[in-house]
N, C-alpha and C positions, 0 to 999 in steps of 0.2 A: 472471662473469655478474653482470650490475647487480639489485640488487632491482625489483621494478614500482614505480613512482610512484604515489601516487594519483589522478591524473586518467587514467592506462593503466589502474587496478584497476574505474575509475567505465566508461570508456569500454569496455572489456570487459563489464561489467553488464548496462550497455544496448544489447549487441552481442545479450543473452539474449532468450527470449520475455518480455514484461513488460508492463508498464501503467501509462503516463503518466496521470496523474491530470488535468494540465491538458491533454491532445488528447481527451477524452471530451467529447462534448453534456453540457447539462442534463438531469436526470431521469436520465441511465443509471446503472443499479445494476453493482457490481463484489461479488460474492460470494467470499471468500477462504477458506479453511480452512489455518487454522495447527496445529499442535501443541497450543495452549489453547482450540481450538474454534473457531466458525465467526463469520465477521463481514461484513456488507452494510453497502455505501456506497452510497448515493445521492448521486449527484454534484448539489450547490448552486449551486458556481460553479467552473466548473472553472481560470479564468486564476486564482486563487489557490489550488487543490487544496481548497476548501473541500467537506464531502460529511454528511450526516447518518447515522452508521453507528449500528446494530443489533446485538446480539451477542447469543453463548450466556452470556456472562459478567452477572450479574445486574445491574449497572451500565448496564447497555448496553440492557436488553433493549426500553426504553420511548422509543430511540432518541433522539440526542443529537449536539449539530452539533460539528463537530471541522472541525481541517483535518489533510490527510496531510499531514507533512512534508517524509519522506525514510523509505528504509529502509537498517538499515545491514549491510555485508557480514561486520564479523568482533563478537564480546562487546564488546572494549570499548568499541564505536562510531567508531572511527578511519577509517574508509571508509563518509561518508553520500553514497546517491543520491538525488538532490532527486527529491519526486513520483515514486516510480517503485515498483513493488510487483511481484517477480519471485520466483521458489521459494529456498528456503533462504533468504531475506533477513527481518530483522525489519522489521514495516515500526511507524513510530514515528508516534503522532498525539496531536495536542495539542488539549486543549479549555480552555474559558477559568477549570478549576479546577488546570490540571495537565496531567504529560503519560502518556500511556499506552504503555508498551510493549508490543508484541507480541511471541510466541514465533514461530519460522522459518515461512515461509509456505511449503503443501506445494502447493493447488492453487488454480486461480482461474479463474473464467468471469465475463464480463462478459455485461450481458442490456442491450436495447435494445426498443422498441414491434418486437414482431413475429421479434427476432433475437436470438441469443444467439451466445457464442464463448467455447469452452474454451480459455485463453491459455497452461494449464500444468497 
């Protein structure tokens, strides 16, 4: 039996429920709760995953424009899925001092004018 490839372990990922950061509108919020607490993206622009995220982390709290990168499937980071935010996966975002890791994403709802959707 062959090990999986990486673009089989990518494409299995996003086989999962999850959340592409660039098929979101402007203005929709994506609420995520990790393992280190809770974080809201406001989507800015979504054809570069750019989003203005919130957090329980005191850094965060007065909200701060980043872009999602990718999150990644295993520690050392050897399996990234571009824009994509799915459970268990760290999701990894960079702002223009640095970059921030996340601890494993456990659940996530996106909210929209009038709509909302539990993704996970």
């Amino acid at each position: 039996m062959h090990p999986k490839t990486i673009p089989q372990i990518v494409a299995e990922l996003r086989a999962q429920p999850g959340i592409d950061i660039t098929r979101l509108a402007k203005g929709t919020k994506v609420i995520v709760e990790t393992t280190q607490g809770v974080f809201e993206f406001s989507v800015t622009n979504p054809r570069h995953g750019l989003v203005r995220v919130f957090g329980t982390d005191a850094r965060l709290r007065a909200g701060i424009s980043g872009q999602v990168l990718e999150s990644f499937y295993d520690i050392e980071g050897r399996v990234a899925v571009p824009n994509w935010i799915t459970k268990s996966l760290r999701i990894q975002i960079t702002f223009k001092n640095g970059v921030y890791p996340c601890t494993p994403a456990l659940s996530a709802r996106v909210e929209g004018a009038g709509w909302h959707y539990e993704v996970f």
